[in-house]
C-alpha positions as CSV (number, residue, x, y, z in Angstrom):
1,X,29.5,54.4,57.9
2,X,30.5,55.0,54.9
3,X,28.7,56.9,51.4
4,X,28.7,56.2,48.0
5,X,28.4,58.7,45.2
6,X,25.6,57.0,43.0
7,X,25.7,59.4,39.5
8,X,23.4,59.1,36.6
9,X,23.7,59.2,33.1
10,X,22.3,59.3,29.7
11,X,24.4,55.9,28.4
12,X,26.1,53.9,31.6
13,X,27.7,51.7,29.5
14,X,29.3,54.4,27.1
15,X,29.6,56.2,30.6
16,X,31.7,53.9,32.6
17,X,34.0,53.2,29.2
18,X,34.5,56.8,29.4
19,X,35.8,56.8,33.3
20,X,37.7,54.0,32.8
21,X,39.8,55.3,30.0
22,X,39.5,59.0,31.1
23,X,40.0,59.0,34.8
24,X,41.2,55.3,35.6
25,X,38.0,53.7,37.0
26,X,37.9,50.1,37.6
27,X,34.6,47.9,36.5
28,X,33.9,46.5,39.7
29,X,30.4,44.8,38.9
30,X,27.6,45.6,36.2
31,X,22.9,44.6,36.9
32,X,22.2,44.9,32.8
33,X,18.4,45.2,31.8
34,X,16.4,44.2,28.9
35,X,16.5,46.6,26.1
36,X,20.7,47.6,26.8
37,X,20.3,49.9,30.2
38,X,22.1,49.1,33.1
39,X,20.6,49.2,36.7
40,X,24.1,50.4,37.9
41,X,27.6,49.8,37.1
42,X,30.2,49.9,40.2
43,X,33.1,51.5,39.2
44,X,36.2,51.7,41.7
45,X,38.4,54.7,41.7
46,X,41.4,53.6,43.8
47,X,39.2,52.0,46.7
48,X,36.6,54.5,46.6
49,X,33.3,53.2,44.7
50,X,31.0,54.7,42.6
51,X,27.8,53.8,41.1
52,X,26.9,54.8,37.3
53,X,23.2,54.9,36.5
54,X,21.1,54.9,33.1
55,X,18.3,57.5,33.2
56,X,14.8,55.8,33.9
57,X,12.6,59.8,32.8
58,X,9.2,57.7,33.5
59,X,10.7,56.8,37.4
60,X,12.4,60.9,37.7
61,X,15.8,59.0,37.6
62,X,17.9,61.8,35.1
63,X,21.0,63.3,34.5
64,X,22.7,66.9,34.8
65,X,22.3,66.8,30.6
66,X,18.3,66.2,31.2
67,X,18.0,68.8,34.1
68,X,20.7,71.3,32.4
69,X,24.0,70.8,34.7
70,X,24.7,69.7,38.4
71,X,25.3,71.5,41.8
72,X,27.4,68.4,42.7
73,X,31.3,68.3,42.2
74,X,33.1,64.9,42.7
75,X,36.7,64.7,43.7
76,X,39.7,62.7,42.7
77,X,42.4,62.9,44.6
78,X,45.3,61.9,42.3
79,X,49.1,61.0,42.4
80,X,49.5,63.1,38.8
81,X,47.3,65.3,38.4
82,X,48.7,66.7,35.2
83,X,49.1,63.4,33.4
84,X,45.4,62.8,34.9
85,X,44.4,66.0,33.6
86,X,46.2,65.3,30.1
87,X,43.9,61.9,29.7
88,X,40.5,63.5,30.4
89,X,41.0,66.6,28.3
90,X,41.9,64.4,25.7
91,X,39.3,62.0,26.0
92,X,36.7,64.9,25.5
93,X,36.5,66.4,29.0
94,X,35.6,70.3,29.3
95,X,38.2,72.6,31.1
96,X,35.6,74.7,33.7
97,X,38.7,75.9,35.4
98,X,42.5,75.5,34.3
99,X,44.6,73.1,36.5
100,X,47.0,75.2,38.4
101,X,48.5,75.4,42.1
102,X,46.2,76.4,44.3
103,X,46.2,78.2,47.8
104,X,45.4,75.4,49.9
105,X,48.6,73.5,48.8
106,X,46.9,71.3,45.9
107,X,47.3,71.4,42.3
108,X,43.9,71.5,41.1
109,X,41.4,72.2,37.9
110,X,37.4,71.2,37.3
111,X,36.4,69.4,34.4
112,X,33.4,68.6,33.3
113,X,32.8,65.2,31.5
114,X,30.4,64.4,28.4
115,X,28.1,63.2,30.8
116,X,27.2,66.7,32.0
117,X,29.3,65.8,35.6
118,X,31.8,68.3,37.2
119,X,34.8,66.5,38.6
120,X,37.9,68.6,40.1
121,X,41.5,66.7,39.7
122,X,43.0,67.2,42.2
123,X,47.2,66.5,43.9
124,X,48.5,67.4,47.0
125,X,51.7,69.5,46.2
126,X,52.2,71.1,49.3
127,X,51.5,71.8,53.4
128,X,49.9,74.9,54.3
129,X,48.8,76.4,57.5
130,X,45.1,76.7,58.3
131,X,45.6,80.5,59.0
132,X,47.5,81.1,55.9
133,X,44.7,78.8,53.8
134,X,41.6,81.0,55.9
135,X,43.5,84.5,54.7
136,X,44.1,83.8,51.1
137,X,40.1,82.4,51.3
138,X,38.5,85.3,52.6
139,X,40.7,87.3,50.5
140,X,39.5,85.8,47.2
141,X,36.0,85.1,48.6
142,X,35.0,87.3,51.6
């Protein structure tokens, strides 16, 4: 088993441009309609996929800039995160929350891109302890 995040956008094509040169995605495969949308476009992060839609309105197919944001926060795990960081701030990507060390042992920030999707960068720096990780949570949280 196995899932795929399957995101949608106002432009896939501008879209998947965007991931490639911001975050390193892959063009994997492309189902273009009449008229310049795309069905989906397959992008590969590493080996993880994910699928870019156009917005179809008439079929209730939209995007987090149609609705007015996301609940949904994709993950990349990277080897850099700073140098990844560097490339999608400067490719237009909005700082939600600074990349800095984190408690759970990764160095970690949340974008979001001009696509109106929140992604978190994200490098393993560090081992920590489950207990030590549940503290400094329900410190900051509970």
């Amino acid at each position: 088993m196995s899932i795929t995040p399957h995101i949608v956008v106002r432009d896939a094509v501008a879209a998947s441009d965007w991931y490639a040169r911001a975050l390193g995605a892959v063009e994997h495969d492309r189902l273009p309609l009449p008229g310049g949308k795309v069905m989906y476009v397959e992008l590969r992060f590493g080996e993880a996929p994910m699928m870019v839609a156009d917005e179809f309105p008439d079929l209730g197919i939209v995007s987090p800039l149609t609705i007015g944001g996301t609940a949904v926060v994709l993950h990349l795990d990277c080897a850099d995160a700073d140098a990844s960081w560097r490339r999608a701030v400067d490719a237009g990507a909005e700082i939600l929350v600074p990349l800095a060390d984190q408690f759970w042992g990764d160095r970690q920030g949340q974008l979001r891109d001009p696509f109106g999707h929140k992604w978190n960068l994200a490098q393993h720096v560090r081992d920590v302890p489950r207990e030590e990780i549940a503290a400094a949570a329900a410190a900051m949280l509970g």
